[in-house]
C-alpha positions as CSV (number, residue, x, y, z in Angstrom):
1,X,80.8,4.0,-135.3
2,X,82.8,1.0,-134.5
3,X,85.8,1.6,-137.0
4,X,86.1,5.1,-134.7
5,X,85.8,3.4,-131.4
6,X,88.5,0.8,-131.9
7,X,90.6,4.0,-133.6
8,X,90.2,5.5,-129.9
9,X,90.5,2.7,-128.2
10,X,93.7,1.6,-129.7
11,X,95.5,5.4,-129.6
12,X,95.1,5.0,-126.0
13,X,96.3,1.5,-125.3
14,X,99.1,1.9,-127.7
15,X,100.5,5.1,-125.8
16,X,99.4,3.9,-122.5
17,X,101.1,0.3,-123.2
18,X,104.4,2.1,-124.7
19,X,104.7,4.3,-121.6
20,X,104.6,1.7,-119.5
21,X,107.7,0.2,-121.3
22,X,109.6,3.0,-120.5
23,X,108.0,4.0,-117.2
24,X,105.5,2.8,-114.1
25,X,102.6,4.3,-112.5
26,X,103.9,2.5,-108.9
27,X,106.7,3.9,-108.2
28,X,109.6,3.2,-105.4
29,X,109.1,4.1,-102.6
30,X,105.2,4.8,-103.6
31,X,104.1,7.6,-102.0
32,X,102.6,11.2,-103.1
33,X,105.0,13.0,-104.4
34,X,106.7,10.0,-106.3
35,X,103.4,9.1,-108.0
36,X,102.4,13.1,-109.2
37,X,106.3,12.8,-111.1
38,X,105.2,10.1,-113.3
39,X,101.6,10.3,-113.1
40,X,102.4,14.2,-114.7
41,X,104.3,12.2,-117.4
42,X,101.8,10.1,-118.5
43,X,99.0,12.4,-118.5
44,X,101.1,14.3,-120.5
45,X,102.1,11.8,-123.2
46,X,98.2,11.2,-122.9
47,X,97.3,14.6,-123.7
48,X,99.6,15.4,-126.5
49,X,99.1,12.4,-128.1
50,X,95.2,13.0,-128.2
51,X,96.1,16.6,-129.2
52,X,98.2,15.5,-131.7
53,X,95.7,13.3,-133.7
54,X,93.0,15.5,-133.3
55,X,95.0,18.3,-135.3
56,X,95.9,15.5,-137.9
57,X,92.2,15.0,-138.2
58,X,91.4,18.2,-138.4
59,X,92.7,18.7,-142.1
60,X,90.3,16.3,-143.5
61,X,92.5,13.7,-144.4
62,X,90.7,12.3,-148.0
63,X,93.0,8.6,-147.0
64,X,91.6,8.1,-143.8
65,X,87.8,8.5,-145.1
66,X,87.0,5.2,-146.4
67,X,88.8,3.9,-143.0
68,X,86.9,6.0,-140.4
69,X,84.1,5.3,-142.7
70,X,83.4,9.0,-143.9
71,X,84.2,12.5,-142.9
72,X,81.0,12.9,-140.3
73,X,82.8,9.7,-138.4
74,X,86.1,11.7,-138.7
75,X,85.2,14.7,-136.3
76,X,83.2,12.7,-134.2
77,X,86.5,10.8,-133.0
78,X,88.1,14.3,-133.6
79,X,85.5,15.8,-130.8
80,X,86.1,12.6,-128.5
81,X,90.2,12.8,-128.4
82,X,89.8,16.4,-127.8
83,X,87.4,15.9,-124.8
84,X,89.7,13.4,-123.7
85,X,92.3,15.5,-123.7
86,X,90.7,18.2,-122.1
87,X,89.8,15.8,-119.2
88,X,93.5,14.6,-118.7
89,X,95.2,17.8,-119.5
90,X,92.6,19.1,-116.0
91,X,94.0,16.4,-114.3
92,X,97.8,17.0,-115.4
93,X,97.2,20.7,-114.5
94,X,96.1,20.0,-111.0
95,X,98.9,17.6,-109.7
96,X,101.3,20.6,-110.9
97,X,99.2,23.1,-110.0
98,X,96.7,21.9,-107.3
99,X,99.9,20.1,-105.2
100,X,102.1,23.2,-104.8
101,X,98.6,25.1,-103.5
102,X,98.4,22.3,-101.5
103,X,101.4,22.9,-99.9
104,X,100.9,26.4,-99.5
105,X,97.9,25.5,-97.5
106,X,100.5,23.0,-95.3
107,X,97.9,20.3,-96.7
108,X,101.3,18.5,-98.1
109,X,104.5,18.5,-96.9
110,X,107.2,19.0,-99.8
111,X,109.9,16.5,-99.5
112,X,113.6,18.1,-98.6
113,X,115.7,17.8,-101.3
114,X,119.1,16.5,-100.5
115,X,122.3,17.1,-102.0
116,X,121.9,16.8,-106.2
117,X,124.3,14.4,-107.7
118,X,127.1,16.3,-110.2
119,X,125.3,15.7,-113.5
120,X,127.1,15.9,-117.3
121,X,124.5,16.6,-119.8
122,X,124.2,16.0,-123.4
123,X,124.1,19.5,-125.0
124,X,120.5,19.1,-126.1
125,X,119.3,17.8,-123.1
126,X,120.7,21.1,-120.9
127,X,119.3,22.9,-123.6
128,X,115.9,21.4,-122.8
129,X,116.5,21.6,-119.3
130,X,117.4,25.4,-119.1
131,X,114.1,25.7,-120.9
132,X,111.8,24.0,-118.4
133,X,111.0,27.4,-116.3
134,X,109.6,28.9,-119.4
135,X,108.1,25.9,-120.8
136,X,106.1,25.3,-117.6
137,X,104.6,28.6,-117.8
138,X,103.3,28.9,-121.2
139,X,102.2,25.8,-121.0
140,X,99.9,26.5,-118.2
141,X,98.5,29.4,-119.8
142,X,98.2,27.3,-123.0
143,X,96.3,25.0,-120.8
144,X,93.7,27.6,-119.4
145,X,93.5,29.0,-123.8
146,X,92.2,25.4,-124.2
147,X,89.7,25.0,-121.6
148,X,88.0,28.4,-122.8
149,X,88.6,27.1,-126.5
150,X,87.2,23.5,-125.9
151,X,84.3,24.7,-124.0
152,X,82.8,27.0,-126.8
153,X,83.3,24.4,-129.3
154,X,81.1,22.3,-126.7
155,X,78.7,24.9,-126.7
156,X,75.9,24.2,-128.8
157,X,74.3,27.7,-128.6
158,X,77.5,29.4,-129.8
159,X,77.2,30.8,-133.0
160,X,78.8,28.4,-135.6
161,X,80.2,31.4,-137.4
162,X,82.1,32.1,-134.2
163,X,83.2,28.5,-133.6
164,X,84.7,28.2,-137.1
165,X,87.3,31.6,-136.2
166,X,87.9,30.6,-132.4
167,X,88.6,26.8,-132.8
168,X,91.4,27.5,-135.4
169,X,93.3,29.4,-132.5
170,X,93.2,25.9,-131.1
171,X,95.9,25.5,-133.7
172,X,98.4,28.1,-132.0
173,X,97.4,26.7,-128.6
174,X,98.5,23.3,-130.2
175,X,102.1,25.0,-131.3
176,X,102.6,25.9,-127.5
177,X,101.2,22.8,-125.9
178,X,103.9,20.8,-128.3
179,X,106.5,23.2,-127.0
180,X,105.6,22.6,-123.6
181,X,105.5,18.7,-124.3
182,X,108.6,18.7,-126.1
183,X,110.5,20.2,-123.5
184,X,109.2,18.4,-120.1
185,X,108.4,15.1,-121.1
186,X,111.6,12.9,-119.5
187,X,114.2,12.9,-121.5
188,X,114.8,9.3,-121.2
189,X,111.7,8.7,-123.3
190,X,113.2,9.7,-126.6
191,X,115.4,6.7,-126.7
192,X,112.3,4.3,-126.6
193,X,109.2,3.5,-128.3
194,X,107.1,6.1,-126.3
195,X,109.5,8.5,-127.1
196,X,109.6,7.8,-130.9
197,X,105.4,7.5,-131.0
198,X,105.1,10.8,-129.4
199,X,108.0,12.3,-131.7
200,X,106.2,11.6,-134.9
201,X,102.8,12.5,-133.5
202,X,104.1,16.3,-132.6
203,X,105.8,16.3,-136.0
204,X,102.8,15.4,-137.6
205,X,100.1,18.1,-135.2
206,X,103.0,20.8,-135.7
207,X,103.1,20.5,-139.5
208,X,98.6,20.5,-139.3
209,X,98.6,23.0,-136.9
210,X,100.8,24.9,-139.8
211,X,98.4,24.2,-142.6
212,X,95.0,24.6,-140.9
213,X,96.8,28.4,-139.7
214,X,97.5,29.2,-143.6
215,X,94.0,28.3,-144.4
216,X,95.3,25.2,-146.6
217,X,92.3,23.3,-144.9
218,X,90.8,20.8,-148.3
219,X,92.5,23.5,-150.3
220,X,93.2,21.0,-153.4
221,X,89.3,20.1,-153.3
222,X,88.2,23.3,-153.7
223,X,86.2,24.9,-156.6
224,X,85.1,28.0,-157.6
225,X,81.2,28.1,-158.7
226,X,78.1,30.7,-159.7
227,X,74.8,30.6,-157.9
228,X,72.6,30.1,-161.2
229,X,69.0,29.2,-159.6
230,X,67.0,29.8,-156.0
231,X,63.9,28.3,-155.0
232,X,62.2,29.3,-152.0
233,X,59.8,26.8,-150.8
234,X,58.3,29.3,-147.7
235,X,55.9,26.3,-145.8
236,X,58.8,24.2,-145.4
237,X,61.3,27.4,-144.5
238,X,63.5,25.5,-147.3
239,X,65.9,27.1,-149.8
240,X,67.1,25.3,-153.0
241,X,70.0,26.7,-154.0
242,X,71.7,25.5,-157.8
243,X,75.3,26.6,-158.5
244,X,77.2,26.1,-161.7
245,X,80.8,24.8,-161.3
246,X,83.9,25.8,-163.0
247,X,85.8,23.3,-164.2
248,X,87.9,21.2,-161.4
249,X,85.1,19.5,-159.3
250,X,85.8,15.6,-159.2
251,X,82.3,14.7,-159.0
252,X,80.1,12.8,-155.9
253,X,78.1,10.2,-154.7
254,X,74.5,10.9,-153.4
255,X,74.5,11.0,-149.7
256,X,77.7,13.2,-150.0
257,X,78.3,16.6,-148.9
258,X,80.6,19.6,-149.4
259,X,81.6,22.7,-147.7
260,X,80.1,25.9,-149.1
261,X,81.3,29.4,-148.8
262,X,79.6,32.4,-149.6
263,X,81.1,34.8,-147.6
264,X,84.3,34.6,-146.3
265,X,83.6,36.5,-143.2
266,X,81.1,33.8,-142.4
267,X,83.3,31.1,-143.7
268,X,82.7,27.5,-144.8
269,X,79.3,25.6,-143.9
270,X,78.6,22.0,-144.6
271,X,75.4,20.9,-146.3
272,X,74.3,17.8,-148.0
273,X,74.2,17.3,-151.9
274,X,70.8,17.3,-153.4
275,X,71.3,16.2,-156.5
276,X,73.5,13.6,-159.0
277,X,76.4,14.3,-160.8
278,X,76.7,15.0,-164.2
279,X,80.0,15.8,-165.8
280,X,78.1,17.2,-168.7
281,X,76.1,20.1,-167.2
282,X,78.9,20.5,-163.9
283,X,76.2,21.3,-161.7
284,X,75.5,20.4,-157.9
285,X,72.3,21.6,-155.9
286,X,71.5,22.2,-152.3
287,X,69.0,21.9,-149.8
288,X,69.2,24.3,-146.9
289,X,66.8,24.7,-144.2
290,X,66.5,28.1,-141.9
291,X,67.1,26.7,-138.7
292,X,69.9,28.9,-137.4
293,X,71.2,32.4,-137.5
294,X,73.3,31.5,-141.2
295,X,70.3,29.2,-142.4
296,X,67.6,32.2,-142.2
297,X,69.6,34.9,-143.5
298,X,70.0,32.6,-146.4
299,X,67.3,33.7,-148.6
300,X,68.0,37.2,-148.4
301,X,72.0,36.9,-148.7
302,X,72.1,34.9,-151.7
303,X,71.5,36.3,-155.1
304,X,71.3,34.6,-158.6
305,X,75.1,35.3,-159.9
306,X,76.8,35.3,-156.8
307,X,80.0,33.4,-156.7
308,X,80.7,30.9,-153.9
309,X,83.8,28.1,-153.3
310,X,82.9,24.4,-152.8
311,X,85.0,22.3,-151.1
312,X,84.7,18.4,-151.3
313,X,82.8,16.0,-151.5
314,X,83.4,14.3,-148.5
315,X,81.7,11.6,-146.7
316,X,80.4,7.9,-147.4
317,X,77.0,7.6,-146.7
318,X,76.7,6.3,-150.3
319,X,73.8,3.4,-150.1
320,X,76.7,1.2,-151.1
321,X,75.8,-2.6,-150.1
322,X,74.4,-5.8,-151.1
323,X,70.9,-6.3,-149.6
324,X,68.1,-7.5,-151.7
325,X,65.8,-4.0,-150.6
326,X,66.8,-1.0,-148.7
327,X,64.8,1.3,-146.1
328,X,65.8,4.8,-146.1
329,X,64.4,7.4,-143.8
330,X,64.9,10.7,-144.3
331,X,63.1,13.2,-141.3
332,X,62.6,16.4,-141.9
333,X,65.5,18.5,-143.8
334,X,67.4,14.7,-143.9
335,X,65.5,14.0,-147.8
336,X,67.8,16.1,-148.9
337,X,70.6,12.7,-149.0
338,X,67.4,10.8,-151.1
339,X,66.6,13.4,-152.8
340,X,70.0,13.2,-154.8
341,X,69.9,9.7,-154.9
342,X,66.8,9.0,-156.6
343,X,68.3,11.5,-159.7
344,X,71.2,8.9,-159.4
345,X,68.7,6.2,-159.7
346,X,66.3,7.9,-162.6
347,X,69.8,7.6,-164.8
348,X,70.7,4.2,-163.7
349,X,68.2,2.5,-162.4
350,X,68.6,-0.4,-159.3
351,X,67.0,-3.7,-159.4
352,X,66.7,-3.9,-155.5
353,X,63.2,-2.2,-153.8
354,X,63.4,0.5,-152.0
355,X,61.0,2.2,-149.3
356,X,61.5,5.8,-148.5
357,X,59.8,7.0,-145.4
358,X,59.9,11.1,-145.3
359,X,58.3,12.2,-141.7
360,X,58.0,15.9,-141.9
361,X,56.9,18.3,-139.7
362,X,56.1,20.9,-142.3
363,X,54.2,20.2,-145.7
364,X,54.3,21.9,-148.7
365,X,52.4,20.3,-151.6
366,X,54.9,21.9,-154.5
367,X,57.8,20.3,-152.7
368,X,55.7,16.9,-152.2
369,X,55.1,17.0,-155.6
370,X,58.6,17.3,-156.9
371,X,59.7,14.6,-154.4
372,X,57.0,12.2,-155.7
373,X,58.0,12.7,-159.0
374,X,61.4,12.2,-158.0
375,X,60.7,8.7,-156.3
376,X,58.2,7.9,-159.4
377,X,61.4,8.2,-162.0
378,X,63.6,6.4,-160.0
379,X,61.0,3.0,-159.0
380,X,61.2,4.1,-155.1
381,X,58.1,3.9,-152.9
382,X,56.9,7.0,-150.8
383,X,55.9,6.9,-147.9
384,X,55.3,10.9,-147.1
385,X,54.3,11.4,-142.9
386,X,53.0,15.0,-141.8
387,X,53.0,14.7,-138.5
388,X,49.7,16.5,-139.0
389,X,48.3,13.2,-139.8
390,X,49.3,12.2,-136.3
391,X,51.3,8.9,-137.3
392,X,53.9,8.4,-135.4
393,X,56.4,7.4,-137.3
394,X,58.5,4.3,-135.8
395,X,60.0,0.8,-136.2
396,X,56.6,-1.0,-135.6
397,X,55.5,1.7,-138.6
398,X,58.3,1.1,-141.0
399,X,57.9,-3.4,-140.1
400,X,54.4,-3.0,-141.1
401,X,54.9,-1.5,-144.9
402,X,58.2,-3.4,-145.5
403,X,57.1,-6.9,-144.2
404,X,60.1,-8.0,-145.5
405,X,62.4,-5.6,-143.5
406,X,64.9,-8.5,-142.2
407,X,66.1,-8.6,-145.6
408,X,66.5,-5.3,-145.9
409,X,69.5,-2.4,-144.6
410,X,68.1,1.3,-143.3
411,X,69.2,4.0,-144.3
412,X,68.7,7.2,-142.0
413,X,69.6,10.9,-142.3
414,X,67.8,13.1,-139.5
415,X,67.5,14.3,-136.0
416,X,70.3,12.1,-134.2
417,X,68.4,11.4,-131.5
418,X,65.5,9.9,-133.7
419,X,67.6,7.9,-135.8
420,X,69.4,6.1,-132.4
421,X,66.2,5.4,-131.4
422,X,65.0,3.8,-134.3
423,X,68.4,1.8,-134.5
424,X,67.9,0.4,-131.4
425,X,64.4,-0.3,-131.9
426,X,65.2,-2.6,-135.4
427,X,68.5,-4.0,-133.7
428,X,66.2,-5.7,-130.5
429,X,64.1,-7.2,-133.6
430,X,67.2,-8.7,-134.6
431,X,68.7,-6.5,-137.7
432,X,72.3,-6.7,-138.1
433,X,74.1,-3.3,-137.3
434,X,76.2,-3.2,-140.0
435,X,72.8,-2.8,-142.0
436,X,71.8,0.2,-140.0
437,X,73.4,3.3,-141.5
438,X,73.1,6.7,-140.1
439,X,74.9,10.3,-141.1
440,X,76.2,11.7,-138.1
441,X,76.1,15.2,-139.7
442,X,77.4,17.6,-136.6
443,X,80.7,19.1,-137.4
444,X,80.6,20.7,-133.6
């Protein structure tokens, strides 16, 4: 979290601190209608420049992974730049909008106007100024497309399946917004820094905006693949789905994930990979639980044969680090991250101990079963926790197996709100959070 907080932080004091080379927020004379002029061009550097990044994190950059420290980290800066952009772009639209309502209403008095000095333009900046009229008003119908867009991708109860086809109209929205920006921001900026920043940052949204339109989205880490086994575990509401790759596939790291698509009206969902790579068999298996509309029609959707595209992997919660032991804690449906690990381990085995709590509110012995035998080849203790058996499962729990937990890091994959509060639970005892690792798996 913190390599995606300082990226955040720093957009906005870099734009903020290069449009204040070129501009001011106090103006003279101060007063209202001075302030909205340049208060309209910052907000709208601001915007764009939030915009902008967001786009260029939207293709799923493979580079920036390792920096943001995996793909999960990636659109959760992606969702905070465009909230942040929807907040400033509200407060842009009303000191245009809102002020000449207000003097409508006689609230404001519009300043006359006096005589305009005789102006000789470059030919591209009278082009850019014939084209303010225009750019103004598809801009503010731009504005109100992204308010309706933003809020459904806010929107936890709307369908994923339906998010996926109405966010990538975001990308249009973007081409118009860039327009708009391109046009109205003063002209006087090009020449400088701001102007140069804000250049290269449209450049760079127009040309994602073009790709995620054409579908070209992870397009080079795509592979085609063949559903070859299902397992239907019905206590747990858990599917086990194998698939045979065609050549192409890179390989993974447990704790990764990929894309899956098996039917392109539905488009792409992301799941964890449940199980270790081998470039000998060139298969990968997944663990998908029916806890939406997508998840539960699973089962009866998915037949032995079908074909279905993998994109990936992507991610880095890859239990890469140097600590004498590890804790990992995988609630409910987040085993499936272990799961693939201990294969990993069964064919190289680590010299470190490792504790794996599995709190489950559903228990089915044949999956138990496979899991203990899973943790049994690969030297991992299992801890398994119905909560039938009414333990609560919490830092006090975990400290009291692993009495040597200070020497240990943690490893979590489950409901978010459970993991934060185990992380700040084992952070007041004094663990290090660079040892507390958690998979931040919402792409919404």
């Amino acid at each position: 979290m913190k390599a995606i907080k300082l990226s955040f932080l720093a957009m906005l004091v870099l734009l903020t601190g290069l449009w204040l080379l070129a501009d001011t927020l106090i103006p003279d004379p101060f007063n209202y209608f001075a302030f909205r002029s340049v208060f309209m061009q910052y907000s709208g550097v601001i915007a764009i420049g939030a915009m902008s990044v967001a786009m260029l994190l939207a293709l799923r950059p493979k580079w920036l992974e390792n920096r943001l420290n995996g793909l999960d980290k990636m659109y959760r800066l992606h969702k905070w730049l465009g909230i942040t952009a929807l907040v400033v772009s509200v407060l842009h639209w009303w000191w245009a909008t809102g002020t000449k309502w207000m003097v409508g209403w006689g609230w404001l008095e519009k300043p006359a106007r006096g005589p305009r000095p005789e102006e000789t333009l470059g030919f591209i900046e009278g082009l850019f100024r014939d084209q303010r009229g225009f750019a103004e008003s598809v801009g503010e119908w731009a504005f109100y497309a992204t308010v309706i867009l933003l809020a459904l991708a806010l929107i936890k109860y709307f369908p994923y399946r339906l998010f996926a086809k109405t966010h990538k109209l975001m990308a249009v929205v973007y081409l118009v917004l860039a327009y708009h920006s391109l046009i109205l921001v003063d002209f006087g900026y090009w020449a400088q820094p701001v102007g140069w920043v804000t250049a290269a940052l449209l450049l760079g949204g127009t040309i994602s905006a073009v790709l995620v339109l054409l579908g070209r989205v992870g397009a080079e880490r795509r592979v085609e693949g063949t559903i070859d086994n299902l397992t239907w575990y019905p206590e747990l509401r858990v599917l086990e789905s194998s698939i045979a790759l065609q050549p192409g596939w890179s390989g993974h790291q447990a704790g990764q994930f990929a894309f899956v698509t098996s039917d392109k009206r539905e488009g792409a969902h992301p799941y964890t990979i449940a199980s270790a790579w081998d470039s000998q068999l060139q298969r990968i298996v997944f663990i998908t639980k029916a806890l939406g509309d997508h998840t539960s029609a699973l089962r009866d959707k998915l037949k032995v044969g079908m074909p279905v595209t993998i994109e990936g992997p992507y991610g880095c919660f890859d239990f890469d680090d140097d600590c004498e032991q590890q804790i990992w804690v995988g609630a409910g449906i987040g085993i499936t991250p272990f799961i693939a690990r201990m294969k990993q381990l069964a064919q190289r085995h680590d010299k470190r101990t490792i504790h794996l709590f599995h709190p489950t509110a559903d228990y089915e012995q044949a999956a138990i079963d496979k899991l203990t035998a899973d943790a049994k080849a690969a030297g991992v203790t299992l801890h398994v926790l119905p909560s039938s058996a009414g333990r609560r499962v919490d830092g006090e729990l975990i400290r009291a197996e692993v009495p040597q937990w200070q020497s240990a890091s943690i490893w979590f994959c489950g409901p978010p709100k459970f993991g934060q509060s185990l992380r700040k639970d084992f952070l007041a005892k004094g663990l290090a959070a660079n040892r507390y690792h958690q998979e931040l798996f919402q792409m919404r």
